[in-house]
PLY file of the C-alpha trace (Angstrom):
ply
format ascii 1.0
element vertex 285
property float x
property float y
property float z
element edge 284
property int vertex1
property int vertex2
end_header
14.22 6.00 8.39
13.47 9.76 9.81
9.99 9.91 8.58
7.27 8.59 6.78
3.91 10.42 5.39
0.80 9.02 4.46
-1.30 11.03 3.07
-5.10 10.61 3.08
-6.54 9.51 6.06
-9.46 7.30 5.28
-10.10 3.81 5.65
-6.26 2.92 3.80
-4.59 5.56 4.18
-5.81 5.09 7.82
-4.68 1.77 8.20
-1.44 1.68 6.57
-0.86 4.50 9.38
-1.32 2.22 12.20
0.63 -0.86 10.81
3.79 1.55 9.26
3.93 2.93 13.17
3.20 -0.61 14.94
5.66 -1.65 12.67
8.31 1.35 13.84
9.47 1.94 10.00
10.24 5.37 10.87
10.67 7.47 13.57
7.95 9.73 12.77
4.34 9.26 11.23
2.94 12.16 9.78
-1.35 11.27 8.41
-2.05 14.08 6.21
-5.49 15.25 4.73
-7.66 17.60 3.93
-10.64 16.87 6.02
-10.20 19.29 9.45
-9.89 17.19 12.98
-10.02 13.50 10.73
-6.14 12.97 10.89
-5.94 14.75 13.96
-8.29 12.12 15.64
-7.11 9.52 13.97
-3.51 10.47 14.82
-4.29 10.86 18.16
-6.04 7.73 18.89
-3.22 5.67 17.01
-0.63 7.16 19.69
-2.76 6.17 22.45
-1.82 2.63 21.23
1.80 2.44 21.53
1.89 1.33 25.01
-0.68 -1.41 24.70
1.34 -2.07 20.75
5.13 -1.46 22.20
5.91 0.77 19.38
7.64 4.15 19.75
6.93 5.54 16.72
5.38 9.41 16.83
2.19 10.31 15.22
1.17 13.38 13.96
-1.89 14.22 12.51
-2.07 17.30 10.59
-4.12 19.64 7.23
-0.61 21.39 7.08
1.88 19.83 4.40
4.42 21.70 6.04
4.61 18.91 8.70
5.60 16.32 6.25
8.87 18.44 4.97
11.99 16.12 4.71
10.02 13.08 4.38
12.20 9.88 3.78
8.86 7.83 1.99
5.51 9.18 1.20
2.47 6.88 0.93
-0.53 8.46 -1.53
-4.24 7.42 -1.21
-5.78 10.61 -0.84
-7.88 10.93 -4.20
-12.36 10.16 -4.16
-13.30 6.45 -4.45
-14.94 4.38 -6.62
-18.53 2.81 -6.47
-19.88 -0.55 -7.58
-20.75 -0.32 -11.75
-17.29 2.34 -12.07
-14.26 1.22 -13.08
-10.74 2.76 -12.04
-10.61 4.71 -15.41
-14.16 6.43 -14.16
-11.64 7.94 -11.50
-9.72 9.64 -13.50
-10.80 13.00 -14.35
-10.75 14.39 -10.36
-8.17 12.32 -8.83
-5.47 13.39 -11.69
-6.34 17.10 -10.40
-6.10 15.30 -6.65
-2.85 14.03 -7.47
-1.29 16.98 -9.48
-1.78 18.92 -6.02
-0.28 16.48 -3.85
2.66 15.68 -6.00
3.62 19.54 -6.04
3.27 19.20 -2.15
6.00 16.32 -2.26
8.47 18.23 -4.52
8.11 21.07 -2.40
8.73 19.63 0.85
10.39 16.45 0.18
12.73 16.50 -3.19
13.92 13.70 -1.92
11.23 11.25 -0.99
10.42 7.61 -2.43
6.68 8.06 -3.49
4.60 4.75 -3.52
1.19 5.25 -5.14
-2.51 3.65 -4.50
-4.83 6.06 -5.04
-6.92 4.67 -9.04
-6.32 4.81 -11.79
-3.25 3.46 -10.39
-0.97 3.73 -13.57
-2.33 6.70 -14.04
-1.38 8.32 -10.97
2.36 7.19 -10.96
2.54 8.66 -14.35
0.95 11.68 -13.13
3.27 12.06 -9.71
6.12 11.40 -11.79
5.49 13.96 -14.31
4.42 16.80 -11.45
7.76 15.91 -8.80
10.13 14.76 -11.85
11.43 12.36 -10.02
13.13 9.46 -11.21
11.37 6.50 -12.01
12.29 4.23 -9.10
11.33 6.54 -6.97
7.30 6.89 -8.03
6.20 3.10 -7.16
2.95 1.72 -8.08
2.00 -0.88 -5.26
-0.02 -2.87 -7.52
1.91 -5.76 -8.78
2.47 -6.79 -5.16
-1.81 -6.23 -4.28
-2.43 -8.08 -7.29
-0.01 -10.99 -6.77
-1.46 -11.13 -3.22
-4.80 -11.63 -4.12
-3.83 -14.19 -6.65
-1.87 -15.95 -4.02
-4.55 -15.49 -1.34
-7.57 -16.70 -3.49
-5.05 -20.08 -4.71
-4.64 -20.84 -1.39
-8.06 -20.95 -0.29
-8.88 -23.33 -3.30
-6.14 -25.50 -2.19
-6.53 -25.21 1.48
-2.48 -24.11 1.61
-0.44 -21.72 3.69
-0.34 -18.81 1.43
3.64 -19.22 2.09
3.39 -22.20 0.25
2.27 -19.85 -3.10
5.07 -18.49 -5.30
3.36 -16.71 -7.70
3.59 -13.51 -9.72
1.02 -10.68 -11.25
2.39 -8.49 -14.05
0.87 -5.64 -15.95
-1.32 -2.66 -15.53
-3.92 -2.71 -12.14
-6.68 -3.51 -13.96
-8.74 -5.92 -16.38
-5.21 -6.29 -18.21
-3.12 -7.83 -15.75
-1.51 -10.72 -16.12
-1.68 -13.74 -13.57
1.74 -15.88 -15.09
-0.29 -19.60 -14.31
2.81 -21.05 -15.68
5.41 -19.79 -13.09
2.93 -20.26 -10.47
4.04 -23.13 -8.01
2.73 -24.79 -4.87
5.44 -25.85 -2.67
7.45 -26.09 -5.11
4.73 -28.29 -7.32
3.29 -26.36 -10.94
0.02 -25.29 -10.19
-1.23 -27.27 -13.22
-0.89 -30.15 -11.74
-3.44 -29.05 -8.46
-6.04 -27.33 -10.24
-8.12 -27.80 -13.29
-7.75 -25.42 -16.04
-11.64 -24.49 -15.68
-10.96 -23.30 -12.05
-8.08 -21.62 -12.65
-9.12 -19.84 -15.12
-11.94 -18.70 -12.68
-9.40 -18.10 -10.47
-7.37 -15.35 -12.42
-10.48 -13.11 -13.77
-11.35 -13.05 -10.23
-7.94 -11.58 -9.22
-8.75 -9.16 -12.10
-11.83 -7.77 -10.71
-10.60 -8.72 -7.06
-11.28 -4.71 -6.35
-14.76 -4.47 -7.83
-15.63 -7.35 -6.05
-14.44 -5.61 -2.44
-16.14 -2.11 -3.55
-19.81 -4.22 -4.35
-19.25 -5.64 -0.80
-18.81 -2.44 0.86
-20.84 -0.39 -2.11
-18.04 2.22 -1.80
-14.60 2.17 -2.41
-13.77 3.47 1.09
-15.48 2.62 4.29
-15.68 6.42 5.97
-18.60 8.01 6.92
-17.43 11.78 6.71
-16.76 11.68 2.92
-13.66 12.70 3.12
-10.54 12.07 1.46
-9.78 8.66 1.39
-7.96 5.88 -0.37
-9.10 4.04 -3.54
-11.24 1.04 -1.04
-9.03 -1.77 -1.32
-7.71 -3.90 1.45
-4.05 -2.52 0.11
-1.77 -1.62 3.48
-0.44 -5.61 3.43
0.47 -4.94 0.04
2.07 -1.49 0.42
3.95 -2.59 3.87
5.34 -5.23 2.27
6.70 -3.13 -0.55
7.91 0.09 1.81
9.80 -2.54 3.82
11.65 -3.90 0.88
12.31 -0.24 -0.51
13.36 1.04 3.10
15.82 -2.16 3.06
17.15 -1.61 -0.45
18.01 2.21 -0.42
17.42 3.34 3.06
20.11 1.21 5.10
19.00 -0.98 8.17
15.85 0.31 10.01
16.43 2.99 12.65
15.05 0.55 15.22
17.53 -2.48 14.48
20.68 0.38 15.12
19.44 1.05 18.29
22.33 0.28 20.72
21.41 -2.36 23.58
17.65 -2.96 23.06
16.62 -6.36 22.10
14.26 -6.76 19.26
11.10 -7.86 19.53
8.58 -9.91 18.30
9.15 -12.14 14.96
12.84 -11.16 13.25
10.74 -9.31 10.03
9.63 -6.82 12.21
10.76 -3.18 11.34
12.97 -5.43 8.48
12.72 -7.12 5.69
10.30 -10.74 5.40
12.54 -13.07 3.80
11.39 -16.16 1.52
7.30 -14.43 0.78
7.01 -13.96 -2.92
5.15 -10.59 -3.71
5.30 -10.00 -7.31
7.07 -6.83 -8.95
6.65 -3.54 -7.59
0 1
1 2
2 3
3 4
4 5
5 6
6 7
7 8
8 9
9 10
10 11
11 12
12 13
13 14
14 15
15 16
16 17
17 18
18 19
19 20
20 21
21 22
22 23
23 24
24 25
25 26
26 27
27 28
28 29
29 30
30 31
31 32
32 33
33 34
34 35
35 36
36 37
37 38
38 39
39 40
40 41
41 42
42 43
43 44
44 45
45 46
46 47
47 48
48 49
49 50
50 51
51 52
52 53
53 54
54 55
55 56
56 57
57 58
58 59
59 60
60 61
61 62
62 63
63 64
64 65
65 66
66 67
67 68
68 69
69 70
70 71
71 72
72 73
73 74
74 75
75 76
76 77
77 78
78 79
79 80
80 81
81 82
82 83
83 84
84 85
85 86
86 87
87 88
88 89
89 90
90 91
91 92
92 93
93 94
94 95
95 96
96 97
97 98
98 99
99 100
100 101
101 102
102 103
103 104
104 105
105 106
106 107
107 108
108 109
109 110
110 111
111 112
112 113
113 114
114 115
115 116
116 117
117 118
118 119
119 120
120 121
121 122
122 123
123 124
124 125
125 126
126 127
127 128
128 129
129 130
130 131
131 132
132 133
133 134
134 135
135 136
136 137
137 138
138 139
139 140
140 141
141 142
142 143
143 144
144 145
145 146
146 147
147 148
148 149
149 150
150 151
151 152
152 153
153 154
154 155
155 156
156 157
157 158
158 159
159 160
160 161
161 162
162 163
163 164
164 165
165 166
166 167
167 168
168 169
169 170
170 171
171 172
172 173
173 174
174 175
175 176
176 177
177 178
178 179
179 180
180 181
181 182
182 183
183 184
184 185
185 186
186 187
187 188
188 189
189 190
190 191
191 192
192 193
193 194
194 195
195 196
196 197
197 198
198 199
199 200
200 201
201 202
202 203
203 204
204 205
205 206
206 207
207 208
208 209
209 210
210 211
211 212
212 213
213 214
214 215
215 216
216 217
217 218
218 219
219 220
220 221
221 222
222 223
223 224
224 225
225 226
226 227
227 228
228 229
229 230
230 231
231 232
232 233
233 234
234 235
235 236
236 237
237 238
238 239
239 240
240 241
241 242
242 243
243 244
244 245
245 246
246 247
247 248
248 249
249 250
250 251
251 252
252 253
253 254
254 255
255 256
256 257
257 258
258 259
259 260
260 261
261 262
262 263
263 264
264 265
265 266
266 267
267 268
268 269
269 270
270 271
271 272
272 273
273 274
274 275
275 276
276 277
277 278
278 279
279 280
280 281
281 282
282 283
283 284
């Protein structure tokens, strides 16, 4: 992959910068937002890192769209946050007008660009972007089902004091108080989940995957950790989530990574890196 564009540069959007370059799933990083000198900075001080990281991947920090032209995948968590008592749906009302802008940005400048989505309402915004690019539907991805199924997984293992390798387990539905844990697919090495937990705790165990974001934006009483204010993403530990889903979409449609065709240099590190992780259950995408 060419190039990949993240735009927002707050605390996720921030994040998912570092980990897409350390991860060298493209050849170029572009962090795009609105705030003057944030993604600059930001940019900047990521770069520094490749020599300590061992990743080659360029950075560029920019206001200017025009830098992410061509862009092979575009990452969206620009939009305001929430704040402990609002719900996603509070969201709504500026971020659509957020999102309308920044989807007209993408058609412009990269017709041909997978979009994956985390900016809240989270549904709403894919429905949004796909209505403002016209794009095809596989190609404006919600990253929810995989956050949610991660949190579901993560919180499961901690009850059972398990690798959370050892969780196979799957979210579906909307990001919000309507998803859907399935507790009856949900295994343990192998094992029914049933059979390790009481119904009582699992039960508590799936609303708190339901309000697994409210209960990170009480902690931090913002959705987004930033001091300046400025655009950010919707304050949700989310870059594991969206990595794990760029890497399976830059598999899928993109070819082999750029870094695994390089002639005569010896990968790295564990063999996921830059690829695809085999045998880690995400949920839908």
């Amino acid at each position: 992959m060419n190039k990949i564009t993240v735009v927002g540069a707050g605390n996720v959007g921030a994040t998912l910068a570092q980990r897409v370059a350390e991860k060298e799933l493209a050849r170029e990083l572009v962090l795009v937002d609105v705030v003057e000198g944030i993604p600059q900075g930001k940019g900047l001080d990521q770069w520094e890192s490749a020599p300590v990281e061992g990743f080659d991947t360029r950075i560029e920090g920019t206001n200017d769209y025009g830098a992410a032209a061509n862009s092979d995948l575009i990452l969206v968590t620009a939009g305001i946050a929430r704040k402990p008592g609002m719900s996603r749906d509070d969201l709504v009302k500026t971020n659509v007008e957020i999102i309308k802008s920044v989807s007209q940005q993408i058609k412009q400048g990269s017709p041909d660009a997978i979009v994956i989505m985390v900016s809240n309402p989270l549904d709403v915004m894919c429905w949004v972007a796909r209505q403002v690019t016209g794009f095809p539907r596989e190609r404006v991805i919600g990253m929810a089902g995989v956050l949610d199924t991660a949190r579901y997984r993560s919180f499961l293992a901690s009850a059972l004091n398990v690798s959370v390798e050892d969780i196979q387990a799957m979210v579906l539905g909307g990001h919000g108080d309507t998803m859907v844990p399935l507790v009856s697919y949900t295994t343990v090495a192998g094992i029914p989940v049933t059979q390790l937990i009481d119904a009582k705790k699992l039960a508590e165990i799936v609303d708190r995957t339901r309000k697994g974001g409210a209960e990170i934006v009480g902690l931090l009483k913002t959705g987004r950790h930033r001091p300046d204010g400025g655009s950010g993403g919707p304050g949700q530990e989310a870059h594991p989530a969206v990595l794990g889903l760029a890497r399976r979409r830059i598999w899928g449609e993109r070819g082999l990574p750029w870094r695994a065709m390089q002639a005569g240099r010896q990968r790295s590190g564990a063999d996921h890196r830059g690829g695809v992780e085999q045998g880690r259950a995400g949920g839908p995408g």
